[in-house]
C-alpha positions in Angstrom: -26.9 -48.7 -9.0 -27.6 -46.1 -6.7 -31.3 -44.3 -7.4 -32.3 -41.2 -6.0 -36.1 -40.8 -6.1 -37.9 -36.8 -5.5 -41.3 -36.5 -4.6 -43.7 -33.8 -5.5 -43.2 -31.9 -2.0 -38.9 -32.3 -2.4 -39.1 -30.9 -5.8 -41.3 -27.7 -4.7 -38.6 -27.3 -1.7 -36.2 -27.5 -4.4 -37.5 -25.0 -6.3 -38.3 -22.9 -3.5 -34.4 -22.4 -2.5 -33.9 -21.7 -6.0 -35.7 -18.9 -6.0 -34.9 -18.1 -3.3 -30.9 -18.0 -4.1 -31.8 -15.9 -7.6 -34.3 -12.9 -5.0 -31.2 -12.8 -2.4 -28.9 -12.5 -5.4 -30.9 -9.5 -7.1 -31.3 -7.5 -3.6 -28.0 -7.9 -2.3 -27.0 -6.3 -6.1 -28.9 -3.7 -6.0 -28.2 -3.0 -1.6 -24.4 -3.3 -2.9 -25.4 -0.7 -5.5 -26.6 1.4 -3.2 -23.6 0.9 -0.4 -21.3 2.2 -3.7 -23.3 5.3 -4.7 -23.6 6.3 -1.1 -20.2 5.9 -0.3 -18.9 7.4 -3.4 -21.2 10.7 -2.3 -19.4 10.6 1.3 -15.8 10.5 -0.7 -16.3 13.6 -2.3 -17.1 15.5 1.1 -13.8 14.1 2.6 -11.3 11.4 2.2 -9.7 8.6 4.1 -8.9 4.8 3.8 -11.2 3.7 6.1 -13.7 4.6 3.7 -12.8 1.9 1.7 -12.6 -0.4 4.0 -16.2 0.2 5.0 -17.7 0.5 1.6 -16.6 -3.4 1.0 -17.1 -4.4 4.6 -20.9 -3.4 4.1 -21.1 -5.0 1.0 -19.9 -8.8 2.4 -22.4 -7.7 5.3 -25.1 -7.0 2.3 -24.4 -10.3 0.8 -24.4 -12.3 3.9 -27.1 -10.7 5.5 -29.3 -10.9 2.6 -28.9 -14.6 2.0 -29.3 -15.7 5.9 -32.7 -13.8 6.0 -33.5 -15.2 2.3 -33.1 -18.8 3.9 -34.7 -18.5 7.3 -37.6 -17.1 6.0 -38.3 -20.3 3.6 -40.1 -23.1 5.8 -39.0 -26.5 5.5 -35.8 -25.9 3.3 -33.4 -27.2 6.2 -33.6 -30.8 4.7 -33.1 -29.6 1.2 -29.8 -27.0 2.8 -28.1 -30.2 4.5 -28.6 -32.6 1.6 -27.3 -30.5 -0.9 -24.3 -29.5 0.7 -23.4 -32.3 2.8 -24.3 -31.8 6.6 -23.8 -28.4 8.2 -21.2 -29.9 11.0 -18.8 -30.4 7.9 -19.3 -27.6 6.5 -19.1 -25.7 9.6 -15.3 -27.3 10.2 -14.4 -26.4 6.1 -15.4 -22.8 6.3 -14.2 -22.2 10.1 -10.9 -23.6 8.7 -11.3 -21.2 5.4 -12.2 -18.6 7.3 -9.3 -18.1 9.5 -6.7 -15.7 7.4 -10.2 -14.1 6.1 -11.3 -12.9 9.5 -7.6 -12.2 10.5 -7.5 -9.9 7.7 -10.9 -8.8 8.2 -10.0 -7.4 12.0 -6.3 -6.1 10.7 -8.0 -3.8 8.1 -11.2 -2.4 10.9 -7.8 -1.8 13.5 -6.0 0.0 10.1 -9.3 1.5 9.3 -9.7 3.3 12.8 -6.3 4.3 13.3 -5.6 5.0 9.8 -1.6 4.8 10.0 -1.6 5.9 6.3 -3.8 7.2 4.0 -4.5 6.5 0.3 -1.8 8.6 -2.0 0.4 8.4 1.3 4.5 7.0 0.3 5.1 4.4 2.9 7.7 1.9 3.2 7.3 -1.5 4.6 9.8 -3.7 7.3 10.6 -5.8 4.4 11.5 -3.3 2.4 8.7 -2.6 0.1 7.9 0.9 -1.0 4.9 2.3 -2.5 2.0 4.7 -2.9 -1.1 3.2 -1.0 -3.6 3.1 -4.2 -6.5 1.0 -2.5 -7.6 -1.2 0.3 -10.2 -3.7 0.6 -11.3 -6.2 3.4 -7.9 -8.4 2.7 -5.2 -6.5 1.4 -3.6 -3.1 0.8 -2.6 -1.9 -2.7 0.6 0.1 -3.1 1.5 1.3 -6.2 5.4 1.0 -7.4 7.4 2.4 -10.1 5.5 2.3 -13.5 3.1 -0.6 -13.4 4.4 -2.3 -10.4 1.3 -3.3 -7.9 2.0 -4.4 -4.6 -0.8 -6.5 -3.1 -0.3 -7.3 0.8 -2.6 -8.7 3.5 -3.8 -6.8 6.3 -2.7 -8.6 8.9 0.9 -8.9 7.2 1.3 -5.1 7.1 -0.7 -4.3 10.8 2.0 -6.8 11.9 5.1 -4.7 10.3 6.5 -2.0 11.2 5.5 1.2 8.5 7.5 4.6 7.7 5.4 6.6 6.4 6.6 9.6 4.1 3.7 11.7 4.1 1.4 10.9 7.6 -0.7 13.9 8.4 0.4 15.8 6.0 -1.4 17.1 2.6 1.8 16.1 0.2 4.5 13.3 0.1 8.2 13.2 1.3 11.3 11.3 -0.2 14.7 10.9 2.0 17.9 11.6 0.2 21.3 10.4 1.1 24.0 12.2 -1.1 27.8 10.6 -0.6 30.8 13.2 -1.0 34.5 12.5 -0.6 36.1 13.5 2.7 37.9 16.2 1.6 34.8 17.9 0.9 33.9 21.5 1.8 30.7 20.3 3.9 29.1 23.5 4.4 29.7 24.4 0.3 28.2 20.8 0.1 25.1 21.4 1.5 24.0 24.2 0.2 25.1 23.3 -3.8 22.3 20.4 -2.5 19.8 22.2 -1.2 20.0 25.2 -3.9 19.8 22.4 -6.4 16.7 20.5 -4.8 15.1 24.1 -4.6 15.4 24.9 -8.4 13.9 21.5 -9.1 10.0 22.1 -10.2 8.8 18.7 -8.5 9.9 20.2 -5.1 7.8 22.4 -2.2 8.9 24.1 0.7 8.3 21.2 3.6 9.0 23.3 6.6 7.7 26.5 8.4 10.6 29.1 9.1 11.0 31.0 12.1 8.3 33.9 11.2 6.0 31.9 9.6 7.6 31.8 6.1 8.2 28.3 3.8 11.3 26.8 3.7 12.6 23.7 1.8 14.1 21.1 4.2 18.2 21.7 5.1 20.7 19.4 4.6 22.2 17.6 6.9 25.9 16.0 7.4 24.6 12.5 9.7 26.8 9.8 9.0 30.4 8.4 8.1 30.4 6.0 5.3 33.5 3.6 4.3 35.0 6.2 1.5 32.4 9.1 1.8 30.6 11.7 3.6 27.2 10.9 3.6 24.9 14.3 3.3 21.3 13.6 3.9 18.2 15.8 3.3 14.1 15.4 2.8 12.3 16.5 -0.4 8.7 17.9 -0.1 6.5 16.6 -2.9 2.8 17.3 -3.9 0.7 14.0 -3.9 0.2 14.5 -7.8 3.8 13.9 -8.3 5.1 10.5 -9.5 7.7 9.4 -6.6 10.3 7.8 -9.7 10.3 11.4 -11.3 10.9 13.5 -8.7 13.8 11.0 -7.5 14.9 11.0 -10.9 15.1 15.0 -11.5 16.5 15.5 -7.4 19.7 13.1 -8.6 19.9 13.8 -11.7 20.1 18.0 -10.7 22.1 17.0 -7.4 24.6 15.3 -9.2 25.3 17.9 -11.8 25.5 20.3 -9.4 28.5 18.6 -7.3 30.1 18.3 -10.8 30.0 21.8 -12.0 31.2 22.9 -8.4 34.1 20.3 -8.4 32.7 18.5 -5.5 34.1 14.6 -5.3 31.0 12.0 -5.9 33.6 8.9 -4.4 32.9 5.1 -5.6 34.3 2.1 -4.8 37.1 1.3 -7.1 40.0 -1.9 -7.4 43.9 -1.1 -8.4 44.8 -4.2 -10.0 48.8 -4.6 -9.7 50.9 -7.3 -11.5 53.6 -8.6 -10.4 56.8 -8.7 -12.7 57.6 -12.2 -14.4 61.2 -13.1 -13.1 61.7 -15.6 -15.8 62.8 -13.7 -18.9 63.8 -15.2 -22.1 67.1 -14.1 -23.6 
């Protein structure tokens, strides 16, 4: 059987990195601490997600920092280090091979960070077809918030690899597009404005857009497209950021499409004729 034998010296080197792993623990707490409070007092001057970012960017740097300073400054705890954990050349390999999606992530949140594409409480929509309210990010991933409970959790270098439409960029309040099908005998013009007076009585929308004198004005409706048995009218609602996207979706439909209704305007759907032949044997 295989005996491992400490002397006095190895067990005082021993204890030493203990220590010293419990005092790099305890100031890279309270550093982190620190990094929150003085983060959280820069959020309430001004906002932005690259605050975020760089709140838990300086906290890994805290940690790190703390522990590599904590180690070189014990003499003689090399031997103890590489017998522990098994040779620094394999470890190297391990965590250089961990480490890759880490620091791609890493980089894709700083380039997010400093050109800030969106915003937290911005309504973007991904390439893939993902749709949410940016709730968080951190130094791997960005939260976006779905209907009800729904939480989104993407990589940083997924989304700085995608293309993103966002609904709200540079703007204090959200946007949702609306695409409205009507049949093609439709009064267009008597179309569009039964849409836009009924998205303009809804109390979840704003006016979006500056008028020709300065004054606010809710975003006009536009005839763009052909679709297979309709006419597709297509508009944008102005939302504040306090507003849940899924209710003011909800209320612009649900008033859009008793509007067409009470002004006889045709909402077209797909529908099948079913036609049965006659039998031609008949029993006398």
């Amino acid at each position: 059987m295989l005996k491992i034998q400490i002397d006095g010296t190895q067990w005082e080197k021993v204890l030493y990195f203990a220590i010293a792993i419990v005092g790099a623990a305890v100031v890279a707490w309270v550093f982190s601490f620190i990094n929150g409070k003085v983060f959280k007092a820069i959020g309430r001057k001004q906002k932005g997600i690259h605050l975020a970012f760089f709140e838990r960017l300086n906290r890994v740097i805290i940690v790190v920092g703390v522990f590599v300073i904590a180690f070189s400054a014990l003499d003689g705890t090399s031997s103890v280090w590489k017998t522990m954990l098994g040779g620094t050349a394999v470890i190297s390999a391990v965590v250089a091979f961990a480490a890759q999606d880490v620091i791609k992530d890493i980089l894709a949140g700083l380039m997010i960070s400093l050109q800030r594409p969106f915003e937290i409480g911005d309504r973007i929509e991904l390439e893939d077809g993902t749709v949410g309210i940016v709730e968080d990010m951190t130094n791997r991933h960005v939260v976006l918030a779905g209907v009800d409970t729904t939480k989104f959790v993407i990589p940083n270098s997924r989304i700085n690899s995608m293309k993103v439409t966002n609904f709200s960029f540079m703007r204090g309040n959200r946007s949702a597009w609306f695409d409205f099908p009507v049949g093609y005998d439709t009064d267009t013009e008597l179309a569009k404005s039964v849409i836009k007076a009924a998205i303009t009585a809804s109390p979840n929308s704003i006016p979006g857009k500056t008028g020709p004198e300065g004054e606010p004005e809710y975003a006009d409706v536009y005839f763009l497209k052909f679709a297979d048995s309709a006419l597709i009218l297509s508009t944008t609602v102005y939302y504040e950021s306090g507003v849940p996207s899924e209710k003011l979706i909800d209320d612009i439909n649900t008033r859009v499409r008793e509007a067409l209704n009470a002004n006889g305007i045709e909402i077209p759907y797909q529908y099948v004729n079913v036609i049965t032949a006659p039998s031609e044997n008949k029993v006398e």
